[in-house]
Chimera marker file (.cmm) of the C-alpha trace (Angstrom):
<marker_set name="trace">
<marker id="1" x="-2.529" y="-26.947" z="3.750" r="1" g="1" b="0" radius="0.5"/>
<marker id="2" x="-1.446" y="-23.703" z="2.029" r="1" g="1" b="0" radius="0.5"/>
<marker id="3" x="0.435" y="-23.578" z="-1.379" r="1" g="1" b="0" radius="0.5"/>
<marker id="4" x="4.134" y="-22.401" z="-1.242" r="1" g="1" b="0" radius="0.5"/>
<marker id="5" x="3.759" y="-20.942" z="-4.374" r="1" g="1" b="0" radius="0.5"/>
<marker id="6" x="0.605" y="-19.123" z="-2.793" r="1" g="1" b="0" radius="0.5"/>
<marker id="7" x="2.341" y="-18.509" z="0.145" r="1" g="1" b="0" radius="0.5"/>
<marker id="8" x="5.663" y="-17.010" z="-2.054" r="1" g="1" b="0" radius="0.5"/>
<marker id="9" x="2.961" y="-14.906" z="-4.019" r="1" g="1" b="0" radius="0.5"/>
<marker id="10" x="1.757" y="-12.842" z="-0.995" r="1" g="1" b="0" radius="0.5"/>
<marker id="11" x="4.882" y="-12.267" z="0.122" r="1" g="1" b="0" radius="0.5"/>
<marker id="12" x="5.557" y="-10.805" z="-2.857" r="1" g="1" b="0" radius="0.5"/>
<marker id="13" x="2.789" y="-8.830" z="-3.112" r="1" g="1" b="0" radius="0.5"/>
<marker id="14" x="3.271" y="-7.710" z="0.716" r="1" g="1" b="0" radius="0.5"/>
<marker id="15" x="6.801" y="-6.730" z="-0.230" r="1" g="1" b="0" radius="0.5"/>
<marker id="16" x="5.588" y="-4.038" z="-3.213" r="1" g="1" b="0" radius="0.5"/>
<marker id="17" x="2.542" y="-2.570" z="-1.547" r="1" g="1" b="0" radius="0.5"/>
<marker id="18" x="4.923" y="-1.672" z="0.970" r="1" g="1" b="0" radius="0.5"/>
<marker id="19" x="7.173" y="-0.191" z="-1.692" r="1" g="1" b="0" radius="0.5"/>
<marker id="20" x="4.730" y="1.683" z="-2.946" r="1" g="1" b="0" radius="0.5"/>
<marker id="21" x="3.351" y="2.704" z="0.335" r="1" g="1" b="0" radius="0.5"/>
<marker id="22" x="7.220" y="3.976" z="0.895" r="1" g="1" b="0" radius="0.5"/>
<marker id="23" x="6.218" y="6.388" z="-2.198" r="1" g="1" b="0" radius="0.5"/>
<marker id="24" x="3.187" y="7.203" z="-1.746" r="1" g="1" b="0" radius="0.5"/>
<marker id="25" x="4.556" y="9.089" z="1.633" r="1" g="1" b="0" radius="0.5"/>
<marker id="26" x="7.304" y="10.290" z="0.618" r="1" g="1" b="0" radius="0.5"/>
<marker id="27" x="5.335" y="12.328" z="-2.129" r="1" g="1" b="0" radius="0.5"/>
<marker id="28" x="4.201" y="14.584" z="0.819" r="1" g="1" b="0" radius="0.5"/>
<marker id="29" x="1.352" y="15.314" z="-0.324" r="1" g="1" b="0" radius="0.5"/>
<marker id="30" x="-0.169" y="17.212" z="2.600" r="1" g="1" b="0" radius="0.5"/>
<marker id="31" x="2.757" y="19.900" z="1.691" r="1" g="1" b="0" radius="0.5"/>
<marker id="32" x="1.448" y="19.847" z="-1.806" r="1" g="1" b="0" radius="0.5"/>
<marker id="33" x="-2.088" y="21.201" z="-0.556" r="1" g="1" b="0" radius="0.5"/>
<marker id="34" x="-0.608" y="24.208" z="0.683" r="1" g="1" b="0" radius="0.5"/>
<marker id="35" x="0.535" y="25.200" z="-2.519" r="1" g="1" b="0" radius="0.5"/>
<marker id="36" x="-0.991" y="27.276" z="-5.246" r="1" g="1" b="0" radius="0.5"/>
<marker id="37" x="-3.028" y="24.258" z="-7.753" r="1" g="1" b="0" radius="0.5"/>
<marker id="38" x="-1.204" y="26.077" z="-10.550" r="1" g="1" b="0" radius="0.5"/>
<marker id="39" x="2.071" y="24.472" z="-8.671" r="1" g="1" b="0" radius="0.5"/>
<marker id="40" x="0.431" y="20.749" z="-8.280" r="1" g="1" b="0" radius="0.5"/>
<marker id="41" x="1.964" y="18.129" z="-10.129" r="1" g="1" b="0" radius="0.5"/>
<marker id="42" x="-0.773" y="15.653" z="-8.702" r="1" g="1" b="0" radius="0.5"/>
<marker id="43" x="-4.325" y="16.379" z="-7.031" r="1" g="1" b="0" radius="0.5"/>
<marker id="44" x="-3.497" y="15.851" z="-2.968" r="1" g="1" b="0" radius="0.5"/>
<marker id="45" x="-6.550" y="14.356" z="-2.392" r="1" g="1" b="0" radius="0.5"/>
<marker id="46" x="-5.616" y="11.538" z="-5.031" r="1" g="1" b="0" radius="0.5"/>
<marker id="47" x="-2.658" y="10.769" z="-3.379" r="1" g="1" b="0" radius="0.5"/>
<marker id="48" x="-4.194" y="10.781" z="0.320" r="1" g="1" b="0" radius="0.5"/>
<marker id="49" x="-6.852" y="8.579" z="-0.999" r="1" g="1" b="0" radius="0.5"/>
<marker id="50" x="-4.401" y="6.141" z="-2.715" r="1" g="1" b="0" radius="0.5"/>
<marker id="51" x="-2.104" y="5.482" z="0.555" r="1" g="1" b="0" radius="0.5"/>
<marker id="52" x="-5.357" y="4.868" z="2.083" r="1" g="1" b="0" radius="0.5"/>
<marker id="53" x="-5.681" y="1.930" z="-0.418" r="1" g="1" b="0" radius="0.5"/>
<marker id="54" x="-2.390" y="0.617" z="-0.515" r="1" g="1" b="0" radius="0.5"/>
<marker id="55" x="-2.538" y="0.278" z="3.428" r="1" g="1" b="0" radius="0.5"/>
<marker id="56" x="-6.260" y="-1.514" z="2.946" r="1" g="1" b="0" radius="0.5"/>
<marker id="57" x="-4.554" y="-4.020" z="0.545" r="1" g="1" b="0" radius="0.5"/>
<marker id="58" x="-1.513" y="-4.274" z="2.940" r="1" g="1" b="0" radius="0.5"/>
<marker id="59" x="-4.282" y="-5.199" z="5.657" r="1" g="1" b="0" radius="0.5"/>
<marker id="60" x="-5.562" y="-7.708" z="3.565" r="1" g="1" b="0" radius="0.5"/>
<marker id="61" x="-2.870" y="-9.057" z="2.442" r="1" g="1" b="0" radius="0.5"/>
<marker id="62" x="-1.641" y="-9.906" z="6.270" r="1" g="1" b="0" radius="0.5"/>
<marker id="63" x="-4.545" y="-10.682" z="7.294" r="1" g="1" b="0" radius="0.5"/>
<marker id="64" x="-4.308" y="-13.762" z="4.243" r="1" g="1" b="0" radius="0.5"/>
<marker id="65" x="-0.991" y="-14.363" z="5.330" r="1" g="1" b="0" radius="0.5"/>
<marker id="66" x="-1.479" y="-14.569" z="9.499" r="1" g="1" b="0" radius="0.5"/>
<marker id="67" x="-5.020" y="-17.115" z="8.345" r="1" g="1" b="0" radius="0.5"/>
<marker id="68" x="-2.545" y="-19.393" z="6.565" r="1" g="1" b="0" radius="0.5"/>
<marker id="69" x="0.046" y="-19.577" z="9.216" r="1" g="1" b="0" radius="0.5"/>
<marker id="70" x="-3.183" y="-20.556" z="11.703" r="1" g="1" b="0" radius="0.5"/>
<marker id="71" x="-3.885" y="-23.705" z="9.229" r="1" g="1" b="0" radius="0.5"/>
<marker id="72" x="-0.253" y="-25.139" z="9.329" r="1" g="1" b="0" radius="0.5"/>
<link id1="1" id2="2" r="1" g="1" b="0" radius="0.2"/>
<link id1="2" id2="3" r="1" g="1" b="0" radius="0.2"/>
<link id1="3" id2="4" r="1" g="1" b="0" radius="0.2"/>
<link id1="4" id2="5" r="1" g="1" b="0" radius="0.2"/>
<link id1="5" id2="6" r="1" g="1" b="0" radius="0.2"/>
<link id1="6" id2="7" r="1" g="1" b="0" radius="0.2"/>
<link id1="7" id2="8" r="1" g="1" b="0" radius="0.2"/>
<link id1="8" id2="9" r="1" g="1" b="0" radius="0.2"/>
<link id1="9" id2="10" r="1" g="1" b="0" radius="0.2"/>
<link id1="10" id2="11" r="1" g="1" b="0" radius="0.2"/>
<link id1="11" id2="12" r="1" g="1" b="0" radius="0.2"/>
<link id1="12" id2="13" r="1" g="1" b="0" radius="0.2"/>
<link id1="13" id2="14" r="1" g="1" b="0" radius="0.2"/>
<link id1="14" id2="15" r="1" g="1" b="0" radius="0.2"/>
<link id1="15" id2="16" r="1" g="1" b="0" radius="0.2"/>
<link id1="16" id2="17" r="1" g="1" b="0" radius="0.2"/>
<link id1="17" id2="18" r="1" g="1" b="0" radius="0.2"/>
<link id1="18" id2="19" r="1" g="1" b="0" radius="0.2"/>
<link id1="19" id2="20" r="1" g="1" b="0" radius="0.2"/>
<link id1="20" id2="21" r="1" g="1" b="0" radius="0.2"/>
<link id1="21" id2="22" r="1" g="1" b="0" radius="0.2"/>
<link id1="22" id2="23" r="1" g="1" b="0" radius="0.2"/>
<link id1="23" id2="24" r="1" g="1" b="0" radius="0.2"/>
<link id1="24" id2="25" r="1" g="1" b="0" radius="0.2"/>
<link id1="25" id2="26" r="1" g="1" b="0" radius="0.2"/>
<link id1="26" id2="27" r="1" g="1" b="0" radius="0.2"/>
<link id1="27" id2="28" r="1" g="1" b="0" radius="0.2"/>
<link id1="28" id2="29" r="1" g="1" b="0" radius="0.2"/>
<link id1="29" id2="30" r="1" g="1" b="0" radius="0.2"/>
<link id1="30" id2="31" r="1" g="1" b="0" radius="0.2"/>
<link id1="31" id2="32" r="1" g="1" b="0" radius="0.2"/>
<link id1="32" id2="33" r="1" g="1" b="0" radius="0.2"/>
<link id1="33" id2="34" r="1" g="1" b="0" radius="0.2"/>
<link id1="34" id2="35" r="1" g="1" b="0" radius="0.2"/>
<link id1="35" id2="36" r="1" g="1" b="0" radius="0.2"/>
<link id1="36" id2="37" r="1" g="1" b="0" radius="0.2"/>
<link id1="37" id2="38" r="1" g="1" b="0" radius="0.2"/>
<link id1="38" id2="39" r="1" g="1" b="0" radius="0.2"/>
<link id1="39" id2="40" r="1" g="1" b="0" radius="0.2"/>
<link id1="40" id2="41" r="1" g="1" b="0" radius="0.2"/>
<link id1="41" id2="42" r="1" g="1" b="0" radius="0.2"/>
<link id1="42" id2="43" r="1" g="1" b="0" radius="0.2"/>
<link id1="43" id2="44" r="1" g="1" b="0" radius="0.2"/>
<link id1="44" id2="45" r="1" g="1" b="0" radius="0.2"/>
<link id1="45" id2="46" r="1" g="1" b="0" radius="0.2"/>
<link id1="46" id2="47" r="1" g="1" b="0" radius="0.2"/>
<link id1="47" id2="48" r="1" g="1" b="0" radius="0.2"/>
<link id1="48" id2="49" r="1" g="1" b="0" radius="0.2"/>
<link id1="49" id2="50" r="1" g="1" b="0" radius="0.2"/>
<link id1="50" id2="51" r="1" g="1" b="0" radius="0.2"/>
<link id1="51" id2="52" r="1" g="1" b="0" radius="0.2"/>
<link id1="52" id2="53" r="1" g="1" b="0" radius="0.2"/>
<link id1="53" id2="54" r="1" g="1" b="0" radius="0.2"/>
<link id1="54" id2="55" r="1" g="1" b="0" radius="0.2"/>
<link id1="55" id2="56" r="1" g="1" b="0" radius="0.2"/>
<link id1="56" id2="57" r="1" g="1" b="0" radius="0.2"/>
<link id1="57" id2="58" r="1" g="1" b="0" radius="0.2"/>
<link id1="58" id2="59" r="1" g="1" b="0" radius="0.2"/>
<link id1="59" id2="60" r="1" g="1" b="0" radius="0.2"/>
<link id1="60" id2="61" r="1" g="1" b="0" radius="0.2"/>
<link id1="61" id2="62" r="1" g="1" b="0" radius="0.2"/>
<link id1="62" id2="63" r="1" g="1" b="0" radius="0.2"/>
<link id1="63" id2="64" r="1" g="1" b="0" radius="0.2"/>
<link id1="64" id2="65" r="1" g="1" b="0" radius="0.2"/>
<link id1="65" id2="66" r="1" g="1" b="0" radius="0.2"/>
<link id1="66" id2="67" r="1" g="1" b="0" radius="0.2"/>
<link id1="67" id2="68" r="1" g="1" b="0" radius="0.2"/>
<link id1="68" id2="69" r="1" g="1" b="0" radius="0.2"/>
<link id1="69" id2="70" r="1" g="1" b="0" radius="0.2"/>
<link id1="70" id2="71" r="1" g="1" b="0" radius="0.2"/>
<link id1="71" id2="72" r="1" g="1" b="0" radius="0.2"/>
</marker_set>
């Protein structure tokens, strides 16, 4: 039986990588590579690889959730 405060936790976390994934695209950062480095105010390839992450641990993070709804 899962932990409601477990349970609570992950939805939590769900709830801000989502935020941040909301960011993360929103910094358009495939516009950014078009533009002169002088111009960048962050390295493109940074920001590519951390939305890459975020939706990883967004994966993860459902993938928790969905194995704790099969135990109940």
């Amino acid at each position: 039986m899962s932990n409601p405060e477990e349970n609570e936790f992950l939805h939590g976390l769900e709830v801000e990588v989502e935020a941040e994934i909301d960011i993360a695209v929103s910094s358009h950062f495939e516009e950014v590579a078009g533009t002169p480095v002088t111009e960048w105010q962050f390295d493109p390839a940074d920001a590519e690889r951390y939305e890459v992450g975020l939706r990883g641990l967004l994966g993860a993070v459902e993938a928790v959730e969905d194995a704790e709804r099969g135990h109940r």
